[in-house]
C-alpha positions as CSV (number, residue, x, y, z in Angstrom):
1,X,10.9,-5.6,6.9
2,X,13.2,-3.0,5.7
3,X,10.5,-2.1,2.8
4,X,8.1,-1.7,5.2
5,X,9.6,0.6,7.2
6,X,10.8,3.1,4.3
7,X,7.0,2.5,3.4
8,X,5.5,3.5,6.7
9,X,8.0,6.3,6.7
10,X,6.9,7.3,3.6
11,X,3.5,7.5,4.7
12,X,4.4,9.2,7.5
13,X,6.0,12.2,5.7
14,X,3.6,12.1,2.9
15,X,0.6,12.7,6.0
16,X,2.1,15.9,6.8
17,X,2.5,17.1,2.9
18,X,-0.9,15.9,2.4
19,X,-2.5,18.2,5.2
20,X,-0.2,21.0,4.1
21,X,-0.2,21.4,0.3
22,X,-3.3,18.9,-0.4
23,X,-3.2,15.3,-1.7
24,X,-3.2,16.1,-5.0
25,X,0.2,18.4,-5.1
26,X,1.8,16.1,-2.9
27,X,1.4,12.8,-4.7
28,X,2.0,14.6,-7.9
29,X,5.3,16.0,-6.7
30,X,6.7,13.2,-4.8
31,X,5.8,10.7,-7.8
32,X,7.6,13.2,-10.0
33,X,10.7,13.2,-7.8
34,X,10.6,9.3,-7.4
35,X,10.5,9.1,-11.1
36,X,12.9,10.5,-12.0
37,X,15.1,9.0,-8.7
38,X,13.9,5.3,-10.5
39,X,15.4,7.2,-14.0
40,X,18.4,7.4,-13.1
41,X,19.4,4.5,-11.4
42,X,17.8,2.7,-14.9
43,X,20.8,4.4,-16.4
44,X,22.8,3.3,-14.4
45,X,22.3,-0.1,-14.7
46,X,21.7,-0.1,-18.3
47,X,18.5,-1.9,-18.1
48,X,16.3,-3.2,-21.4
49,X,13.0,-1.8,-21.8
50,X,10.3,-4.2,-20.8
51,X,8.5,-6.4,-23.4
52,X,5.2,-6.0,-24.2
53,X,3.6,-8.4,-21.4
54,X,5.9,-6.7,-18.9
55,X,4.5,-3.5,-19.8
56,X,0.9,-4.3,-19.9
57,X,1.4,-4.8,-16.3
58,X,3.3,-2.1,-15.7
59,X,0.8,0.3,-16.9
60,X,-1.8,-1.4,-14.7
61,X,-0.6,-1.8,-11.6
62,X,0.3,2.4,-12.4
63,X,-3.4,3.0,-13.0
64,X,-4.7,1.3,-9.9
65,X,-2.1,2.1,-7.9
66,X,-2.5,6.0,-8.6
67,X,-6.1,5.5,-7.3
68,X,-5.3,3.6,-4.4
69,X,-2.9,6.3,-3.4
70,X,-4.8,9.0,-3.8
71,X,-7.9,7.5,-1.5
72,X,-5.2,6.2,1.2
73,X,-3.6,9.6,1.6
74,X,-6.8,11.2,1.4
75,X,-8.2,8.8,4.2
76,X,-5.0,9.3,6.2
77,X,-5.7,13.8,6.5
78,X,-8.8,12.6,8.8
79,X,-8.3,10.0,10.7
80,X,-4.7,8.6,12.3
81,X,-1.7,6.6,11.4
82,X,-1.5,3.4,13.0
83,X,-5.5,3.5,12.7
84,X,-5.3,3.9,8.9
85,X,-2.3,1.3,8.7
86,X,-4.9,-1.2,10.8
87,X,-7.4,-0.7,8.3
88,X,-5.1,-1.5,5.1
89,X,-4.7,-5.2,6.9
90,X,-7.9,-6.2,5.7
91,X,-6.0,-5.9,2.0
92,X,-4.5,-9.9,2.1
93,X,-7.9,-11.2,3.3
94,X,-9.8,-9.5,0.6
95,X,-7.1,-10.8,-1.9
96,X,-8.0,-14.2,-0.8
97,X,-11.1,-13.5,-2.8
98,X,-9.8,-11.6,-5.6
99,X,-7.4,-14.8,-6.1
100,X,-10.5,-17.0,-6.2
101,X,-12.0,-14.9,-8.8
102,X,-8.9,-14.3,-10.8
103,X,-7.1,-17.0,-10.4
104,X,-9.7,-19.8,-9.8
105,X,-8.3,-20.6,-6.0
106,X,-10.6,-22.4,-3.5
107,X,-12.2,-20.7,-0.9
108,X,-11.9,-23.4,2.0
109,X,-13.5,-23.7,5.8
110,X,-10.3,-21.6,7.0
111,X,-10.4,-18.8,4.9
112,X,-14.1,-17.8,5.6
113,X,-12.9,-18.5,9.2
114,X,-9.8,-15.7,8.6
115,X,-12.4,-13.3,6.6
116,X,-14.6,-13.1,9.6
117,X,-12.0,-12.4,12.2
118,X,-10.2,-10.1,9.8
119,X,-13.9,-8.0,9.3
120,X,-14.7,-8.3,12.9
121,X,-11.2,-6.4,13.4
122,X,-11.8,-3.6,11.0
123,X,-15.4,-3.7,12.9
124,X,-14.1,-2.6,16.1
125,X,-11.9,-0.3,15.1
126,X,-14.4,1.8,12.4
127,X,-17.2,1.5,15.6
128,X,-14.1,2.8,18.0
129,X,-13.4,6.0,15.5
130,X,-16.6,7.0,14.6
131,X,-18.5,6.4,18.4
132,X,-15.2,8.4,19.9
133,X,-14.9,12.5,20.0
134,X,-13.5,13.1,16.6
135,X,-14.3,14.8,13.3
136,X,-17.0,14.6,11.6
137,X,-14.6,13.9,9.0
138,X,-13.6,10.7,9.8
139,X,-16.3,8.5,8.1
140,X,-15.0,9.7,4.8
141,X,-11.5,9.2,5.8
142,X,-12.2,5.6,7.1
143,X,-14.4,5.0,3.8
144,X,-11.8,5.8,1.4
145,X,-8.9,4.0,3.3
146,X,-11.5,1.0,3.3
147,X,-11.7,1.5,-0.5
148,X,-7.8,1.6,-0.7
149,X,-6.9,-1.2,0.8
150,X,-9.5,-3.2,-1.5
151,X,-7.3,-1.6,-4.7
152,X,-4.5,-2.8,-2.7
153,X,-5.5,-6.6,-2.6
154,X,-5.8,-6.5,-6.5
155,X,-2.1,-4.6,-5.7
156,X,-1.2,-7.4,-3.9
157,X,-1.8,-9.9,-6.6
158,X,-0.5,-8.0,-9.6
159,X,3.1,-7.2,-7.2
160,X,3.6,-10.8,-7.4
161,X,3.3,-11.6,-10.8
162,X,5.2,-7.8,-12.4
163,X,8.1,-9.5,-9.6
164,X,8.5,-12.4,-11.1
165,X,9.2,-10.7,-14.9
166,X,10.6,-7.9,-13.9
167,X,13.4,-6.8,-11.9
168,X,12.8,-3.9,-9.1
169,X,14.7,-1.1,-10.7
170,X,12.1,-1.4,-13.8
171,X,9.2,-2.0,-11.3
172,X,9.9,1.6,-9.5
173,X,10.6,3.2,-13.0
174,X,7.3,2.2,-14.6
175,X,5.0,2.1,-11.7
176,X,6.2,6.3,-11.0
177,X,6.0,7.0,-14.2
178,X,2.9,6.0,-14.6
179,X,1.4,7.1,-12.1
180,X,3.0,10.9,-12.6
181,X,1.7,11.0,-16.2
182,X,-1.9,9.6,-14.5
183,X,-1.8,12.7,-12.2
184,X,0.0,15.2,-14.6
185,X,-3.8,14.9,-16.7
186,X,-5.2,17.1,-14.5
187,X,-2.2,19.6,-13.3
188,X,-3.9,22.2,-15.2
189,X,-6.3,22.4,-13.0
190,X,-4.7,21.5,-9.8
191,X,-1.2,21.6,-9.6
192,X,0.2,24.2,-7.5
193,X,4.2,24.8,-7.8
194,X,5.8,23.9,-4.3
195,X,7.4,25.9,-1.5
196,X,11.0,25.5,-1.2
197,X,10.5,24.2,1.6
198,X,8.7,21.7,1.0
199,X,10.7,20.4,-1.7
200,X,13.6,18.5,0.6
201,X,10.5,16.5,2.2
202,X,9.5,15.7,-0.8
203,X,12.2,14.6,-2.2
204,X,12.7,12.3,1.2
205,X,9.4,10.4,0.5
206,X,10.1,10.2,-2.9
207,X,13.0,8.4,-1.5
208,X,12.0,6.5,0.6
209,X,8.7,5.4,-1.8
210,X,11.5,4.4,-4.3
211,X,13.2,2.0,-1.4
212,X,10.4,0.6,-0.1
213,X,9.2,-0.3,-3.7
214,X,12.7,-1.8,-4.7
215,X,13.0,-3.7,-1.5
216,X,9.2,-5.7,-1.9
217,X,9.6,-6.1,-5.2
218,X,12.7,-7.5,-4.6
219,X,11.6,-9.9,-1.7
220,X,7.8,-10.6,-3.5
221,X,10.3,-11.9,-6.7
222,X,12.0,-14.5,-3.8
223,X,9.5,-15.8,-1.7
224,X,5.6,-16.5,-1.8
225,X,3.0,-14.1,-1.0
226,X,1.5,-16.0,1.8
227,X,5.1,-16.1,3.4
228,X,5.8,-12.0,3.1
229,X,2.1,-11.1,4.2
230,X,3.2,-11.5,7.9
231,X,5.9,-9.0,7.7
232,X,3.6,-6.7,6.1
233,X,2.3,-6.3,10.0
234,X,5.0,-4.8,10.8
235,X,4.4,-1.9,9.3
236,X,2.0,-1.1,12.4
237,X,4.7,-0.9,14.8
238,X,6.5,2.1,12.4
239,X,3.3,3.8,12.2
240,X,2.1,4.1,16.1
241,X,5.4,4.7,16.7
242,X,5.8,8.2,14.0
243,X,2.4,9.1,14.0
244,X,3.1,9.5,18.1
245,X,6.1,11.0,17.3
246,X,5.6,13.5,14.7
247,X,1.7,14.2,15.0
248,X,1.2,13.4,18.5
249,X,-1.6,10.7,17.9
250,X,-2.7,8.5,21.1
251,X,-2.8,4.3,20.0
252,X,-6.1,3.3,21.3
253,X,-6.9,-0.3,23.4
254,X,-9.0,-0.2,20.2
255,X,-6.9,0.4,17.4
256,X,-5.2,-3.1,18.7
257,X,-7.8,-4.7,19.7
258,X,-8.9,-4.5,16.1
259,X,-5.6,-5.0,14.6
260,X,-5.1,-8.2,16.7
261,X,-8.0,-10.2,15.0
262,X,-7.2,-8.4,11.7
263,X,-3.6,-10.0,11.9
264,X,-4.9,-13.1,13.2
265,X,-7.5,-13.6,10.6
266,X,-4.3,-13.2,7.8
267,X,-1.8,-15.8,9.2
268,X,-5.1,-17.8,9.4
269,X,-4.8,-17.3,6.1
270,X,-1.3,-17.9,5.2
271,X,-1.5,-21.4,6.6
272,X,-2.4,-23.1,3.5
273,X,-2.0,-26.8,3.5
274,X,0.8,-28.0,1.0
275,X,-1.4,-29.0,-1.4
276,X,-3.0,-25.5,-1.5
277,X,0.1,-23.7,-1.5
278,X,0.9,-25.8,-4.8
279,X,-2.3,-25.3,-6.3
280,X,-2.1,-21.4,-5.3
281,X,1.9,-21.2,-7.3
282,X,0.6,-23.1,-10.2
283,X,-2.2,-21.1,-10.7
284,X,0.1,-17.9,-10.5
285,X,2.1,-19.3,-13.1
């Protein structure tokens, strides 16, 4: 819970930045800052360097996740918070497939059930912003936060299995570093040296980014996916609650209209049957 609230913070911040100094600069800097935030507490700890598996993963979950971010951020400049946070829950019911094709899981009676009240949900609420008086914008914002949160799925699955062989200092490290080298390719020909500022914001969500990772990782290395996915919901409550406070955006009957089946359709899901939820660990293993 406590990761998911630095994270919604996080995203809160980063909304502002974003509309301020572009997506680009901001997820540069702020990756930047959190890299080197992960660097030194490495140090500190005197942790090994990874072995070859661990950093396979590493680098991967880097590359996806820099993509992910961008298009979520990106998303988040058109449309609102809670709205965008709504649409991200469709992420655990689109894993269920991804696991299926990845990992050879069955998809039973009750996970078709879950898919179709979790798409019914993000439904509502894509008909509810774009039939409502807002940009013309916001079909590209919803798109790409759509597109996110199916790069967050495969997220989903790789965060469980970098948890389990590696610790969440290491995690933070690698996964910023990454992702700042990803997005330090095209600083010649985008980055854009920040106002001072901006750079005590920045440094917050870097922060913050850097807690919120430590803290999932730290719980996804402890408990099962399916168990953690509920708390993930959460995150919702954060986000009506800053993107009221610090943009002044109105929650819509909508917006939880939507995000009620969405969040039904997942703890649909999480109810596996013991014998599933062996197969499911096995398979993982």
């Amino acid at each position: 819970m406590l990761g998911m609230a630095t994270f919604a913070g996080m995203d809160a911040l980063m909304k502002g930045l974003s509309i301020e100094m572009g997506v680009y600069n901001a997820l540069l800097w702020r990756t930047g800052i959190a890299a080197c935030l992960a660097l030194l507490l490495f140090s500190l700890k005197r942790c090994s360097l990874p072995g070859r598996a661990a950093l396979r993963i590493h680098l991967w979950r880097g590359l996806i996740t820099s993509v992910m971010a961008y298009l979520f951020f990106w998303g988040l400049v058109f449309i609102p918070l809670a709205e965008a946070i709504a649409l991200s829950f469709i992420a655990p019911l689109i894993a269920l497939y991804l696991a299926a094709l990845l990992l050879g899981e069955t998809i039973n009676r009750q996970t078709i059930i879950a898919s179709l009240l979790g798409l019914a949900g993000a439904i509502v609420i894509i008909q509810g912003k774009l039939s409502g008086d807002y940009s013309p914008e916001a079909a590209k914002g919803v798109a790409a936060i759509l597109l996110s949160a199916t790069l967050y799925a495969y997220n989903l699955i790789l965060q469980r299995q970098q948890a389990l062989i590696a610790n969440p200092v290491e995690i933070s490290l690698f996964q910023n570093g990454t992702v700042t080298c990803i997005y330090l390719l095209f600083a010649p020909f985008l980055a854009v040296v920040p106002q001072l500022h901006q750079w005590p914001v920045l440094t917050l969500t870097a922060a913050l980014g850097v807690a919120s990772l430590m803290c999932l990782s730290w719980a996804y290395a402890r408990a099962e996916a399916k168990a953690l996915i509920p708390v993930e919901y959460t995150a919702f409550i954060w986000a009506s609650l800053l993107g009221w406070f610090m943009y002044g955006e109105r929650l819509t009957l909508v917006t939880i209209s939507g995000t009620t089946l969405i969040v039904a359709g997942c703890l649909i899901a999480a109810r596996l049957r013991p014998n599933d939820a062996e197969h499911v660990e096995s398979t993982a293993v």
